[in-house]
C-alpha positions in Angstrom: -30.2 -6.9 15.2 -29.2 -8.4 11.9 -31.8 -11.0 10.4 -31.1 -14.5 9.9 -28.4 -17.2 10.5 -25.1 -16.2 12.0 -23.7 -18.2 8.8 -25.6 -16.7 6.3 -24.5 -13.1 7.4 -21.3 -14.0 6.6 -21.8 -15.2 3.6 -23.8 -12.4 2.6 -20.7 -10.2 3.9 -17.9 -11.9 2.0 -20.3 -12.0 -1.7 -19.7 -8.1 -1.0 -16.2 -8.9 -1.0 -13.6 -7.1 -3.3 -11.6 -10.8 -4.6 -9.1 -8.1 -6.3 -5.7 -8.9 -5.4 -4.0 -6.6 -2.7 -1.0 -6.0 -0.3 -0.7 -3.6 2.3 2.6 -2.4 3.8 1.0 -0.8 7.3 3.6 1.5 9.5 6.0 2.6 6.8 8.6 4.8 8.3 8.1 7.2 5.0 5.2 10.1 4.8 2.2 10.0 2.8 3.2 12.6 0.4 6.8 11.2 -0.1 5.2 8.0 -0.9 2.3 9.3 -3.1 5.2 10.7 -5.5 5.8 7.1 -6.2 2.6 6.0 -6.6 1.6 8.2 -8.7 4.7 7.5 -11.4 3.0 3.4 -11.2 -0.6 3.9 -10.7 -2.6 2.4 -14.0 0.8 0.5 -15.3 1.5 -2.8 -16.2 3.8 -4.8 -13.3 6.2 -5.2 -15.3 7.1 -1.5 -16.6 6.5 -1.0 -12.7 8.9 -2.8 -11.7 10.9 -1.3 -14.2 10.2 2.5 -12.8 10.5 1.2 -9.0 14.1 -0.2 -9.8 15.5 2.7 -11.0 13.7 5.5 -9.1 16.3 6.9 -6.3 13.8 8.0 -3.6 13.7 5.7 -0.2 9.9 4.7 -0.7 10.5 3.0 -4.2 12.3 0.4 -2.5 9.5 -0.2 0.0 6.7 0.0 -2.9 8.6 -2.7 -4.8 8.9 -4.9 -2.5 5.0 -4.4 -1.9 4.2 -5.2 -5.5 6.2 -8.3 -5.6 3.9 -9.4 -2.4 0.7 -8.7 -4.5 2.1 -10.3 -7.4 2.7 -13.2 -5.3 -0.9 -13.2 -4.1 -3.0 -12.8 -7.1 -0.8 -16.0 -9.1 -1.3 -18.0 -6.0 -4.2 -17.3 -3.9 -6.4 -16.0 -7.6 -4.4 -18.5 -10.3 -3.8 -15.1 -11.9 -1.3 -14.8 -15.2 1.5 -12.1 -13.9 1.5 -11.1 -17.3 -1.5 -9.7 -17.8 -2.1 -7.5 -14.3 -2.0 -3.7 -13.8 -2.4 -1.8 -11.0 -5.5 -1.2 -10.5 -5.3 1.1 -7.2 -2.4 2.0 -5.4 -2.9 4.6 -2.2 -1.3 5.8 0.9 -2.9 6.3 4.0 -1.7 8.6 7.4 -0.8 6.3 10.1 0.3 7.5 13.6 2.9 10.2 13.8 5.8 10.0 16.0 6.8 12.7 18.4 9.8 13.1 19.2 11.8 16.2 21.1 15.0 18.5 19.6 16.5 20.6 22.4 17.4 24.1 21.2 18.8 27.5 22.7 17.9 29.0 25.8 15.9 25.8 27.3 13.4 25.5 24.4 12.4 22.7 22.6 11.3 21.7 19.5 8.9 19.2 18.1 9.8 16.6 15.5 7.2 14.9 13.8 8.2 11.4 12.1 5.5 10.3 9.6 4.7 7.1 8.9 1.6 5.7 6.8 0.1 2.8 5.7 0.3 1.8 1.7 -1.6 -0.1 -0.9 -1.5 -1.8 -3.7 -4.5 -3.1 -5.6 -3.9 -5.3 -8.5 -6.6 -6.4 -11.4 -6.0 -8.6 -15.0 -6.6 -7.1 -18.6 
């Protein structure tokens, strides 16, 4: 068992506590790898030339991503008192989340698995 108060372990546990600014889109209907081509074109940028890139990028999970990083700018300039013009992304990451099966009939009685992805994205945001 854990020593000492109930309300001391907590506080202990929330001193650990990254205070970094985050959002986190969970059950996106877009895979991991299809999303990590985003990321990867915004990771270490400032918000604002990502939001540039995110705008005019034509795949599906730029839209999603956008939308994600306007959440997390919302949360650091009102939950931290954070200056949107100063943050960068600090981390931004995509995780597997649980596939969907699904069934394609084909010739002769057979069928086919389909596998629809989904995952569960991050955005981690920190000021200059």
């Amino acid at each position: 068992m854990a020593k000492g108060h109930r309300s001391q372990i907590k506080r202990e546990r929330n001193e650990k506590r990254d205070n970094r600014p985050s959002a986190k889109l969970s059950y996106a209907r877009v895979s991991v790898q299809k999303a990590c081509f985003v990321l990867d074109a915004i990771r270490g940028k400032d918000v604002q030339t990502a939001l540039g890139i995110l705008a005019y990028n034509p795949r599906y999970a730029s839209t999603l991503i956008e939308k994600l990083l306007k959440s997390a700018i919302a949360n650091a300039e009102n939950n931290n008192g954070m200056d949107p013009a100063k943050l960068y992304i600090a981390e931004c990451y995509a995780n597997c989340a649980p596939t969907m099966k699904r069934v394609k009939p084909r010739a002769q009685g057979r069928a086919y698995r389909i596998l629809k992805r989904m995952s569960h994205i991050t955005i981690v945001l920190n000021e200059r």
